[in-house]
C-alpha positions as CSV (number, residue, x, y, z in Angstrom):
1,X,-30.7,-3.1,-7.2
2,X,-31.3,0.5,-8.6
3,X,-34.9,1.7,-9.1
4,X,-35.7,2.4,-12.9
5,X,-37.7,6.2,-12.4
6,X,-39.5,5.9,-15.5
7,X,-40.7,2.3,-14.6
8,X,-42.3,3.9,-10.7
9,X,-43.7,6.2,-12.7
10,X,-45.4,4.1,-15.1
11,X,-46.4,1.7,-12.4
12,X,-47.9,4.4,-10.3
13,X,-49.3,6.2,-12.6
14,X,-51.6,2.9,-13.9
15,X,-52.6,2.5,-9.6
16,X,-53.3,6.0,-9.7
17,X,-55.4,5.7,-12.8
18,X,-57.6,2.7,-11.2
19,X,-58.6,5.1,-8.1
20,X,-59.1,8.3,-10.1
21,X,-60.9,6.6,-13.0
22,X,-63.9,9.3,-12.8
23,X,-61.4,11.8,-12.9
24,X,-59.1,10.7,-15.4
25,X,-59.4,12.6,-18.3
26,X,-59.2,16.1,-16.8
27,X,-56.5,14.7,-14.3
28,X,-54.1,12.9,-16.5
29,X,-51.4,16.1,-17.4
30,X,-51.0,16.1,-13.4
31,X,-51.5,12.9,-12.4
32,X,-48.3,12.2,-15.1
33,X,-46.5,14.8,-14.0
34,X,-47.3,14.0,-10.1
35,X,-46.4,10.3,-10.6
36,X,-43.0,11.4,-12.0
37,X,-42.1,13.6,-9.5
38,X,-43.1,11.0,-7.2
39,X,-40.9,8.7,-8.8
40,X,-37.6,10.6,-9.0
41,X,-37.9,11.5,-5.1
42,X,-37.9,7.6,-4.6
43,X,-35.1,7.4,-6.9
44,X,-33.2,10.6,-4.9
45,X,-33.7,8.8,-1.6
46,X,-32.5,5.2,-3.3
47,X,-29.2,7.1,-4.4
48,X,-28.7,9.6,-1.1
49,X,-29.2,6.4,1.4
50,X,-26.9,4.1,-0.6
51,X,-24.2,7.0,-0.7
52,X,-25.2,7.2,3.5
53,X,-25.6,10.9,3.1
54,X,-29.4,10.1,4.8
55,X,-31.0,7.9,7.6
56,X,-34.1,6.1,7.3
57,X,-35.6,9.2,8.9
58,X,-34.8,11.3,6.7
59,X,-35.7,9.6,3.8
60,X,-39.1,9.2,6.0
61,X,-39.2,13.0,5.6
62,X,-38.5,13.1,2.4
63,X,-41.1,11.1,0.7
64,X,-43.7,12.4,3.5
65,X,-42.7,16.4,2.0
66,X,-43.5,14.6,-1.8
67,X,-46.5,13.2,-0.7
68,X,-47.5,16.6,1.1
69,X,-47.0,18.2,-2.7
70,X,-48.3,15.5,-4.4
71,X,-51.4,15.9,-2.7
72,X,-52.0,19.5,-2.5
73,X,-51.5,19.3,-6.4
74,X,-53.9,17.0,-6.9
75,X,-56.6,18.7,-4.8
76,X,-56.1,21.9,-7.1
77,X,-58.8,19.8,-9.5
78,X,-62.0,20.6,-9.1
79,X,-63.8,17.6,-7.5
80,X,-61.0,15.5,-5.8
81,X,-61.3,15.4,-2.2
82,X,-59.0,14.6,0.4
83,X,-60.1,10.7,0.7
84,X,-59.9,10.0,-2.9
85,X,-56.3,11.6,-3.3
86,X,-54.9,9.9,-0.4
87,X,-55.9,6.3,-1.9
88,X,-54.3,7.2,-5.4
89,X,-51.3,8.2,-3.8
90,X,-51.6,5.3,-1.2
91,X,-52.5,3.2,-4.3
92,X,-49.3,4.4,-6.6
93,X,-47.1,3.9,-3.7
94,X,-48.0,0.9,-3.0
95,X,-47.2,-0.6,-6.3
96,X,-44.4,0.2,-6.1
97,X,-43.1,-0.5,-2.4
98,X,-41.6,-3.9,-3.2
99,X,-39.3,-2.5,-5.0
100,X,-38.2,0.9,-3.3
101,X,-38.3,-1.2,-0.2
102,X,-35.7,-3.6,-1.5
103,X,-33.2,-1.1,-3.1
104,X,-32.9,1.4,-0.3
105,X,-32.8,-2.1,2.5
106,X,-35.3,-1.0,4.6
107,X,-39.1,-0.2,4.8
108,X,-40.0,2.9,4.3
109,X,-43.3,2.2,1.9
């Protein structure tokens, strides 16, 4: 199975929307651009661990760096907090964990 980037995205994107609802108008541009970025890292891991150039560990690593960025980008808005950008990027990833889980053959979300 190969993950579709612009599908993660998308899904994410709509999980993130749910958590930052207050937020959303002044957040979208970033939130977008967030859930992308979040998106092609998933699909960069996918692609590095079925070509065994990376362990689960480092694909741990990986996504933990992406979701270090994500949320220091997020928390550049005035208003987020730490809490409520953790659950949107707890709530993005988890829409799409199925799926990433499957493709790479482990869990990592």
């Amino acid at each position: 199975m190969s993950l579709n980037a612009s599908q993660l995205a998308s899904d994410a994107l709509a999980a993130m929307q749910k958590v930052l609802a207050a937020q959303w108008p002044s957040i979208l541009a970033l939130a977008t651009s967030q859930a992308q970025k979040l998106a092609l890292t998933l699909v960069d891991i996918e692609q590095m661990v079925q070509a065994k150039q990376i362990d689960s560990d480092t694909a741990a690593d990986l996504l933990d760096s992406q979701r270090r960025a994500t949320t220091a980008v997020l928390l550049c808005i005035r208003g987020m907090d730490q809490i409520v950008v953790e659950q949107a990027i707890n709530a993005a990833l988890a829409v799409v964990a199925s799926a990433v889980n499957t493709a790479i053959g482990f869990p990592l979300l």
